[in-house]
N, CA, C and O atoms as CSV, one atom per row, in Angstrom:
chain,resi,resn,atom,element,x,y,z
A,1,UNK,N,N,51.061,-40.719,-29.668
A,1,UNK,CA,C,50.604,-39.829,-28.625
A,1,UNK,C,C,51.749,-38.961,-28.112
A,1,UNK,O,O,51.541,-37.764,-27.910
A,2,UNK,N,N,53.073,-39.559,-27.868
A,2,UNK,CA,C,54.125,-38.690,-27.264
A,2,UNK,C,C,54.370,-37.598,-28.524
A,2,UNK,O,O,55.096,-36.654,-28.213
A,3,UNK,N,N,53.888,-37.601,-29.831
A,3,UNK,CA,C,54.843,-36.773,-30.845
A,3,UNK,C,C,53.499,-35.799,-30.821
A,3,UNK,O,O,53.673,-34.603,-31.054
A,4,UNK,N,N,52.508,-36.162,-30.615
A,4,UNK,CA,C,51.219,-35.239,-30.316
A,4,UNK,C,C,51.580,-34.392,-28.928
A,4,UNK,O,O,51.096,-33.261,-28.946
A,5,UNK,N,N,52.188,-34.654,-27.965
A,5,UNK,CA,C,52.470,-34.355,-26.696
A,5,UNK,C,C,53.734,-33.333,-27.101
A,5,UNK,O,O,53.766,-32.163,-26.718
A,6,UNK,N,N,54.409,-33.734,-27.643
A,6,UNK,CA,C,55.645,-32.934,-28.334
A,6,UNK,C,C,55.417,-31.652,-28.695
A,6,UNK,O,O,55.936,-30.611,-28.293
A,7,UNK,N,N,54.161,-31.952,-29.901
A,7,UNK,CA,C,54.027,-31.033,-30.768
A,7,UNK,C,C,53.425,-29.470,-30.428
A,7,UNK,O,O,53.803,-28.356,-30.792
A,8,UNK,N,N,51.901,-30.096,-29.239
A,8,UNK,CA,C,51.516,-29.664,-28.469
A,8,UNK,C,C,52.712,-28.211,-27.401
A,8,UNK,O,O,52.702,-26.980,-27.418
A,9,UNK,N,N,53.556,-29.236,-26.636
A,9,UNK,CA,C,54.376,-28.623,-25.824
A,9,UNK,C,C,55.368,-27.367,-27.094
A,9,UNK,O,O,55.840,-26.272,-26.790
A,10,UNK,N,N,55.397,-27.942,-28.253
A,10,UNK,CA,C,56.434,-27.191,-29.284
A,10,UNK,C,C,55.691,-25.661,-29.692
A,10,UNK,O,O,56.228,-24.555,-29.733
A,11,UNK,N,N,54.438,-25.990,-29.939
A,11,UNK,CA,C,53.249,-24.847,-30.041
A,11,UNK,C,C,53.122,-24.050,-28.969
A,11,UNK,O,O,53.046,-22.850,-29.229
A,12,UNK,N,N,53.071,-24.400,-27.720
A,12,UNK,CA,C,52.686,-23.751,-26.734
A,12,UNK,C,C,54.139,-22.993,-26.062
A,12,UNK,O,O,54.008,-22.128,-25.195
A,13,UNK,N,N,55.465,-23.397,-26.537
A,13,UNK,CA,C,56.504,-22.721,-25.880
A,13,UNK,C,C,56.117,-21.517,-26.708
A,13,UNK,O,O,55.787,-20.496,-26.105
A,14,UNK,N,N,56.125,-21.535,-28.203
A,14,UNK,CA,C,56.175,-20.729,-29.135
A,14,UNK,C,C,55.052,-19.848,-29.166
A,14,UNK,O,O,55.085,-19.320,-30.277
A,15,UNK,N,N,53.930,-19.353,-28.425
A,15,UNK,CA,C,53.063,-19.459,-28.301
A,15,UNK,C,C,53.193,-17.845,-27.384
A,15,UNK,O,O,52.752,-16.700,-27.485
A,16,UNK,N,N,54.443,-18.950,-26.125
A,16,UNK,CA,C,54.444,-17.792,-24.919
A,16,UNK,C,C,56.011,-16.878,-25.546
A,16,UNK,O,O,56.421,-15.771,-25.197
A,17,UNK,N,N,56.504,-17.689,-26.392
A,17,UNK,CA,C,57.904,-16.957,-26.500
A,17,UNK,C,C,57.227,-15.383,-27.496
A,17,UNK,O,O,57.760,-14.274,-27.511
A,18,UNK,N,N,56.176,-15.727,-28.094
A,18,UNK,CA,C,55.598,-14.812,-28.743
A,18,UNK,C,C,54.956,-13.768,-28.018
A,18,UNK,O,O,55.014,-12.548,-28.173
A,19,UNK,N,N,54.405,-14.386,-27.296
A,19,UNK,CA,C,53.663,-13.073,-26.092
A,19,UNK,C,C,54.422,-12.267,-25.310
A,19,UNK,O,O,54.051,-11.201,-24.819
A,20,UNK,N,N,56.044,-13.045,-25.132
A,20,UNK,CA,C,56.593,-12.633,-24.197
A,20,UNK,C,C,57.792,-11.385,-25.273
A,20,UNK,O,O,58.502,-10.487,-24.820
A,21,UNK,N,N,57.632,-11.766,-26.598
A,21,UNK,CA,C,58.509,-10.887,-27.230
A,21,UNK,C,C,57.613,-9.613,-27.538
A,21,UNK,O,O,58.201,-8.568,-27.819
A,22,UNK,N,N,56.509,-9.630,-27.509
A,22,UNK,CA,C,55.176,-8.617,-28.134
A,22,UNK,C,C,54.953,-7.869,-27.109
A,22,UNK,O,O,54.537,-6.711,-27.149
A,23,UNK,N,N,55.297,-8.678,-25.879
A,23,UNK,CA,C,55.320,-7.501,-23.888
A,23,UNK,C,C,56.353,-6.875,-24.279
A,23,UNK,O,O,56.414,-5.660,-24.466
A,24,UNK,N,N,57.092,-7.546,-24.405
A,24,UNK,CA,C,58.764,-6.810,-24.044
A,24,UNK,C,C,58.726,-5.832,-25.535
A,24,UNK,O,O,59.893,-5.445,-25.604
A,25,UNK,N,N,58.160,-5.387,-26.455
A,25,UNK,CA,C,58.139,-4.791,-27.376
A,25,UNK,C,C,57.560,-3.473,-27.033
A,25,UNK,O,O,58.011,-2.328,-27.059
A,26,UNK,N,N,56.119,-4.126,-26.616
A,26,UNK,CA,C,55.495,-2.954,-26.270
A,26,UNK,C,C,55.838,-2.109,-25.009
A,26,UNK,O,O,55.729,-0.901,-24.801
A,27,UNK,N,N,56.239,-3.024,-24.318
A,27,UNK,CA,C,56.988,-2.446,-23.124
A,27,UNK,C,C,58.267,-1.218,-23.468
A,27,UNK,O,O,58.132,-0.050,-23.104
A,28,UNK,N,N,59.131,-1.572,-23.999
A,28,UNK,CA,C,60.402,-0.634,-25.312
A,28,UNK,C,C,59.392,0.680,-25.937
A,28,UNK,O,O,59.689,1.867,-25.803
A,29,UNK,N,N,58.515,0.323,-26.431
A,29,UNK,CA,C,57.885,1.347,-26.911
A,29,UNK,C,C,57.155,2.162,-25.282
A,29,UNK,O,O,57.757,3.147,-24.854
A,30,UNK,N,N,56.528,1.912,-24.900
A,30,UNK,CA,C,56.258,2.734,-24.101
A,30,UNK,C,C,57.119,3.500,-22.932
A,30,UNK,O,O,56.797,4.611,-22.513
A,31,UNK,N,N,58.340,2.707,-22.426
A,31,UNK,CA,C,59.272,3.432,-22.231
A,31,UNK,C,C,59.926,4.184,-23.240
A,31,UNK,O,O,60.335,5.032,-22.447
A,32,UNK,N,N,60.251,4.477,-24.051
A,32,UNK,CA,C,60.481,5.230,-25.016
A,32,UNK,C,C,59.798,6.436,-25.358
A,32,UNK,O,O,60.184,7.552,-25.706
A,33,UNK,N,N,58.261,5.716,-25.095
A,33,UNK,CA,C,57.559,7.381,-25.590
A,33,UNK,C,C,57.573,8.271,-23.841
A,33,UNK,O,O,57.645,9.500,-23.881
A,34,UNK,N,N,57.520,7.742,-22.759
A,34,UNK,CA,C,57.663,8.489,-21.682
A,34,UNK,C,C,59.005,9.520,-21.422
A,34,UNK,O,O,59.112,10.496,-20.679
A,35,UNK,N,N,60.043,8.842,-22.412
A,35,UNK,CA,C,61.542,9.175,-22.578
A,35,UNK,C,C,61.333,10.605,-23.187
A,35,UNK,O,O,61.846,11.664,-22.826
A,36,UNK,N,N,60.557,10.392,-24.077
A,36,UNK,CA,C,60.467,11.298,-25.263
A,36,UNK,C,C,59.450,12.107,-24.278
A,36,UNK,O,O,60.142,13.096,-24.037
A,37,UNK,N,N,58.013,12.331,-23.431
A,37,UNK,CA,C,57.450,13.175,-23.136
A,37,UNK,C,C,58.545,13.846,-22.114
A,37,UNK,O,O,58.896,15.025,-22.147
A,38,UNK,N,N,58.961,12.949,-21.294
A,38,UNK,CA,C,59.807,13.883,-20.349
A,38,UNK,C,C,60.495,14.715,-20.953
A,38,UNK,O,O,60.511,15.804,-20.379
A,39,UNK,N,N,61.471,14.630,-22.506
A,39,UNK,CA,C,62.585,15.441,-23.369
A,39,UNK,C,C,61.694,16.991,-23.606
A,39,UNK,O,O,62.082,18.160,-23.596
A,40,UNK,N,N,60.547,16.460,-23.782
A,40,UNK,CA,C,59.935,17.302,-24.594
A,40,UNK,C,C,58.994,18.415,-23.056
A,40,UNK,O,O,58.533,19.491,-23.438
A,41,UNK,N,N,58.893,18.227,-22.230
A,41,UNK,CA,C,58.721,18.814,-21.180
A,41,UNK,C,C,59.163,19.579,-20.793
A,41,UNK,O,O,58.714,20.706,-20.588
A,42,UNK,N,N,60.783,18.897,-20.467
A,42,UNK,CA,C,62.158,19.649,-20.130
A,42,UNK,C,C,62.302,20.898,-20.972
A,42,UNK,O,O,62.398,22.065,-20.592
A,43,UNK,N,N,62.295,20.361,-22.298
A,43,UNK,CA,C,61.808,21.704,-23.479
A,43,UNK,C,C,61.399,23.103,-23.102
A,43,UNK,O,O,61.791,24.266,-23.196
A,44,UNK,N,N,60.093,22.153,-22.476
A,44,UNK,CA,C,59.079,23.642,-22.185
A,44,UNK,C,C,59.535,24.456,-20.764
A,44,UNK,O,O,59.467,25.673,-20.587
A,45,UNK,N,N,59.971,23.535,-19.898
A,45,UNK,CA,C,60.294,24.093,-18.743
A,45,UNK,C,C,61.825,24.954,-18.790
A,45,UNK,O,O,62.216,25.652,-17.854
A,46,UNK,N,N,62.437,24.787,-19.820
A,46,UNK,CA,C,63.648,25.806,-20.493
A,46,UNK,C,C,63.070,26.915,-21.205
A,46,UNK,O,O,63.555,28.033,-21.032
A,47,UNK,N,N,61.908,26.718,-22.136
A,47,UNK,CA,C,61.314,28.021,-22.209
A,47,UNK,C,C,60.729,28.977,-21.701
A,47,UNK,O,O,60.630,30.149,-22.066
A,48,UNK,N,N,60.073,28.074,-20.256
A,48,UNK,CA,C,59.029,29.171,-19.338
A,48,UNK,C,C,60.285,29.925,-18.348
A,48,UNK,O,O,60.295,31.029,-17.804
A,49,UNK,N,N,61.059,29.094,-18.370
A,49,UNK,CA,C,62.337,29.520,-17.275
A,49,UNK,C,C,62.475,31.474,-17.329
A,49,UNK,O,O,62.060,32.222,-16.444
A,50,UNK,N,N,63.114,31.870,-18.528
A,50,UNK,CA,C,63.918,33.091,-19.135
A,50,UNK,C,C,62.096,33.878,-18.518
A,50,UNK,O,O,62.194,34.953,-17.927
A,51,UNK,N,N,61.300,33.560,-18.619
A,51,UNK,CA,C,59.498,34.638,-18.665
A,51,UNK,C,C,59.707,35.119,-17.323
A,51,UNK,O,O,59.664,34.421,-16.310
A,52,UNK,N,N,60.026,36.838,-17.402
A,52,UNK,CA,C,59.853,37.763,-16.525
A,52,UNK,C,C,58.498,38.246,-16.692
A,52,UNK,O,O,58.248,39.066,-17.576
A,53,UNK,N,N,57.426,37.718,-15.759
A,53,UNK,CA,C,55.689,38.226,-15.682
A,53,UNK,C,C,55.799,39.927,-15.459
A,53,UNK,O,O,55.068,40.471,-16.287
A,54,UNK,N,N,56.568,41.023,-14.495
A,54,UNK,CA,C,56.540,41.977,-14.057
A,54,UNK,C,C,57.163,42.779,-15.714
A,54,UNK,O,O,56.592,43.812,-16.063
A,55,UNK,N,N,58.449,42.145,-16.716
A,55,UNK,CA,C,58.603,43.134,-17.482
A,55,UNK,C,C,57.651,42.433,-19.037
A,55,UNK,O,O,57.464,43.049,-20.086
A,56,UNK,N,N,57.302,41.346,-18.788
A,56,UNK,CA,C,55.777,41.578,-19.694
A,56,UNK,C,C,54.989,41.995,-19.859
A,56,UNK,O,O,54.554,42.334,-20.959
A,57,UNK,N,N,54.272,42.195,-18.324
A,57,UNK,CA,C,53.093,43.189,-18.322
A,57,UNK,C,C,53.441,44.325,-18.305
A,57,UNK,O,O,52.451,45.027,-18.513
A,58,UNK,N,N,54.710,45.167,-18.109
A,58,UNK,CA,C,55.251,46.538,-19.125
A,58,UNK,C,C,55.178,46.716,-20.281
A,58,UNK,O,O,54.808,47.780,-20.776
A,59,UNK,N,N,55.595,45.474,-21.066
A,59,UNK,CA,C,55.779,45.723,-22.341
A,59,UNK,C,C,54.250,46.013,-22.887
A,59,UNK,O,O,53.767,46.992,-23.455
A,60,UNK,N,N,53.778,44.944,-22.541
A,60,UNK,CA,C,52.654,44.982,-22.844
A,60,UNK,C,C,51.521,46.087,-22.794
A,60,UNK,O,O,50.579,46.295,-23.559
A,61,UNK,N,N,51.858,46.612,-21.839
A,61,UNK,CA,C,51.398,48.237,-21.278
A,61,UNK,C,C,51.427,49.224,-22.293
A,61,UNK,O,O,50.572,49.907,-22.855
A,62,UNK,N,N,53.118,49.057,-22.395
A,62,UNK,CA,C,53.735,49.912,-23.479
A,62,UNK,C,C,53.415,50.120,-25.253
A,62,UNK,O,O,53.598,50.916,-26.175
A,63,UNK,N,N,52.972,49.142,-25.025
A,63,UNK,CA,C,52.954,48.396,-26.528
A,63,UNK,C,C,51.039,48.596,-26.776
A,63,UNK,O,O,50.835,48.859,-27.962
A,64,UNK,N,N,50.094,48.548,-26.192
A,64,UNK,CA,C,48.859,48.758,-26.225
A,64,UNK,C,C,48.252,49.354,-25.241
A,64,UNK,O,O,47.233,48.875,-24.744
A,65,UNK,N,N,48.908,50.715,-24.743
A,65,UNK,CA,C,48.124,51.322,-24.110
A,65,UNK,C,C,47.573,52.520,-24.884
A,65,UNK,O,O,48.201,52.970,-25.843
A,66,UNK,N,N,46.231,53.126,-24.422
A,66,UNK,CA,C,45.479,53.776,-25.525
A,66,UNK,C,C,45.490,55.329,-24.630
A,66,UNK,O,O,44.743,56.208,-25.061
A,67,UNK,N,N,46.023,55.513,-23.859
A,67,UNK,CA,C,46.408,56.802,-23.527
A,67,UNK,C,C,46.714,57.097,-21.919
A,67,UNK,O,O,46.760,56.215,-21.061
A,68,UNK,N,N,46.923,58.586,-21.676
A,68,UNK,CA,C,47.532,58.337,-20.227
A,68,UNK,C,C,46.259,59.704,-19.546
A,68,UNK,O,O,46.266,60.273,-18.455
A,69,UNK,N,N,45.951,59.751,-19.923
A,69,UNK,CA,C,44.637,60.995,-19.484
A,69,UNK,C,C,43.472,60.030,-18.972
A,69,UNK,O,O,42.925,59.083,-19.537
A,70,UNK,N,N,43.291,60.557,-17.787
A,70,UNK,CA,C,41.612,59.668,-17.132
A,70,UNK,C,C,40.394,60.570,-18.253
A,70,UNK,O,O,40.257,61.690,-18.743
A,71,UNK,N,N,39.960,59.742,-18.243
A,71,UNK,CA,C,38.433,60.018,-19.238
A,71,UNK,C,C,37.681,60.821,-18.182
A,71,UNK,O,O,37.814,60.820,-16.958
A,72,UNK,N,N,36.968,61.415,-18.865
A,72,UNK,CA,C,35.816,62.388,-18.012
A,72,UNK,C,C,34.497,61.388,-17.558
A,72,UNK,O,O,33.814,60.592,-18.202
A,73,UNK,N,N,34.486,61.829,-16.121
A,73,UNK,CA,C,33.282,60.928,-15.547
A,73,UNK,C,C,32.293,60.844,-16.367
A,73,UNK,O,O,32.411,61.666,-17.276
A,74,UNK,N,N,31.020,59.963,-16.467
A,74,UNK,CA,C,30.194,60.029,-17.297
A,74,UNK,C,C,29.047,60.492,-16.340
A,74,UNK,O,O,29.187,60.168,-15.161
A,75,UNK,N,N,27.861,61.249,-16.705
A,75,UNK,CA,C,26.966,62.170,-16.134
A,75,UNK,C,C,25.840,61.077,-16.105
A,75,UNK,O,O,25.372,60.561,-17.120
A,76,UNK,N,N,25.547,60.851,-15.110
A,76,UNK,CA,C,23.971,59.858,-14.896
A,76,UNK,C,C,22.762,60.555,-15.803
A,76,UNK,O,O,22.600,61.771,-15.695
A,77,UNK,N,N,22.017,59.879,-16.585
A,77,UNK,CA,C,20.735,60.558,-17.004
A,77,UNK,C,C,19.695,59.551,-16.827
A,77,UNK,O,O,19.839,58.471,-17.400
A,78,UNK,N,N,18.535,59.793,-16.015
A,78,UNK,CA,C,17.413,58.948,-15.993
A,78,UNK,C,C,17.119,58.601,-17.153
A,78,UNK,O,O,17.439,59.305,-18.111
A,79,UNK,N,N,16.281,57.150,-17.331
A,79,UNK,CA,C,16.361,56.400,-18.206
A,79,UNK,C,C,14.767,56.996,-19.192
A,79,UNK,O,O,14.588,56.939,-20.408
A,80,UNK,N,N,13.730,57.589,-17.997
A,80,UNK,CA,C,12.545,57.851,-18.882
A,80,UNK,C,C,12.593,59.336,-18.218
A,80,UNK,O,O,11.643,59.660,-17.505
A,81,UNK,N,N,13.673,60.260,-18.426
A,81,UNK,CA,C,13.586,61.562,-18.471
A,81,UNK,C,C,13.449,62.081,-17.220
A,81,UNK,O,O,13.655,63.294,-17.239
A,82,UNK,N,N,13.107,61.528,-15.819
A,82,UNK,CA,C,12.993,61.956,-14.859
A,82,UNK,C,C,13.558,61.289,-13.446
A,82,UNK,O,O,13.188,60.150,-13.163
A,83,UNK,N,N,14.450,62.002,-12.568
A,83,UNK,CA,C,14.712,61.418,-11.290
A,83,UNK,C,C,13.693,60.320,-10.938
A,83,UNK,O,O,12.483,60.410,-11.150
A,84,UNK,N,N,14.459,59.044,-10.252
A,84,UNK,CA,C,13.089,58.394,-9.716
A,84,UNK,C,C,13.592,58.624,-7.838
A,84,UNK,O,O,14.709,58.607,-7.321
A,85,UNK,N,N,12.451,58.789,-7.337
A,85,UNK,CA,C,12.462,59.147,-5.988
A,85,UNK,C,C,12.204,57.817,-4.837
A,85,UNK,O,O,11.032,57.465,-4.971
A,86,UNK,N,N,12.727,57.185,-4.033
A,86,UNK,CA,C,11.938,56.124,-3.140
A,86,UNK,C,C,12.513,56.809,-1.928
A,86,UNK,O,O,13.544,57.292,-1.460
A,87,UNK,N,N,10.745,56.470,-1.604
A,87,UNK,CA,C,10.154,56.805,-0.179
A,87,UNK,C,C,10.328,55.239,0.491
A,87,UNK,O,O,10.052,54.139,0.013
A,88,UNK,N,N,10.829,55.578,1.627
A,88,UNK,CA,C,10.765,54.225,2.806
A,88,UNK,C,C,10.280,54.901,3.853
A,88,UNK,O,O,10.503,56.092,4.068
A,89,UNK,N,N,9.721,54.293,4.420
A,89,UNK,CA,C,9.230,53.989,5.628
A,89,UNK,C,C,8.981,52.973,6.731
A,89,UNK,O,O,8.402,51.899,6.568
A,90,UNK,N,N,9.465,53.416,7.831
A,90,UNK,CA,C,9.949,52.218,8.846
A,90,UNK,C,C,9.066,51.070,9.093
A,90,UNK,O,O,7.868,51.331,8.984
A,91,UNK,N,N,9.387,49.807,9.412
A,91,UNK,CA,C,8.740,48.494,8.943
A,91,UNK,C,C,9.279,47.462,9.354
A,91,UNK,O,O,10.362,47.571,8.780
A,92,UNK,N,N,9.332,46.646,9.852
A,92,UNK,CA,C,9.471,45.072,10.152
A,92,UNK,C,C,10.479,44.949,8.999
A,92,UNK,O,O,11.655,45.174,9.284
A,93,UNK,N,N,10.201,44.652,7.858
A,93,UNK,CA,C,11.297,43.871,6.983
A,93,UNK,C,C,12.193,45.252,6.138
A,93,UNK,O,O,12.126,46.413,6.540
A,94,UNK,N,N,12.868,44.886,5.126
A,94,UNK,CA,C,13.879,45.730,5.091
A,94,UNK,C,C,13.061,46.453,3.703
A,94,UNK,O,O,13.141,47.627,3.342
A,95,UNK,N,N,12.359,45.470,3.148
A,95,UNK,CA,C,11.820,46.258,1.659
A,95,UNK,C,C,10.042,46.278,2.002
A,95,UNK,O,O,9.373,46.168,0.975
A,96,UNK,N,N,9.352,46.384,3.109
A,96,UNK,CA,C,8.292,46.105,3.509
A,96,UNK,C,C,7.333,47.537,2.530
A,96,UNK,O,O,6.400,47.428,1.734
A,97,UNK,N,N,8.076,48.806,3.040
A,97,UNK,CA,C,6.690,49.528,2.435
A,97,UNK,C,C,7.500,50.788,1.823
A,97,UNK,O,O,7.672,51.973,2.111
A,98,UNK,N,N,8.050,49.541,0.445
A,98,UNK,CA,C,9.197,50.982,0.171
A,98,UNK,C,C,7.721,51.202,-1.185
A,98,UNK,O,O,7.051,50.281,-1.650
A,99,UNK,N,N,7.596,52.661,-1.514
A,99,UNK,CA,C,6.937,53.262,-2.317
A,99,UNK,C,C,7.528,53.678,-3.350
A,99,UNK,O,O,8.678,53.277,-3.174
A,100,UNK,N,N,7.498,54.363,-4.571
A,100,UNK,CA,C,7.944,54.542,-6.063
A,100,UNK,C,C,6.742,55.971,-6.096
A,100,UNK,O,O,5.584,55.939,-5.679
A,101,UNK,N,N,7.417,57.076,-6.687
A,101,UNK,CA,C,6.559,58.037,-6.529
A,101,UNK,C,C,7.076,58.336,-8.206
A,101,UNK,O,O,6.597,59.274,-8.842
């Protein structure tokens, strides 16, 4: 019974020494990859740094603008050939006795 008690206790150290090396593993790894997102962050925040927004949207101006002349207003034309006219007349609500002639 004591070498059963032994064996028992011999299994079960080994058991936790295993769980406790597989935490501490995964633990290494995940500090590690947070190591690595922060590196890689820092990265980006060195690239956005140098971005002037005011001489981009120049360039950009510069680079695809399609001319410097205002276009000619465009001329309204009724849709079935003729002015449409509305008549209102005074009324309680605001669209009460509007007419279409």
């Amino acid at each position: 019974m004591t070498k059963m008690c032994e064996l028992f206790q011999t299994l079960d150290e080994k058991r936790i020494d295993h769980t406790r090396d597989n935490l501490w593993k995964c633990t290494n790894l995940e500090s590690r990859i947070c190591v690595e997102q922060d590196e890689y962050a820092e990265k980006m925040r060195q690239n956005i740094e140098p971005c002037d927004i005011d001489g981009d949207i120049q360039l950009y101006i510069k680079y695809h603008k399609t001319g410097s002349e205002k276009p000619p207003n465009v001329a309204y034309k009724p849709c079935r050939g003729r002015a449409l006219k509305v008549q209102v007349d005074k009324g309680d609500h605001l669209y009460s006795e509007v007419t279409l002639h």
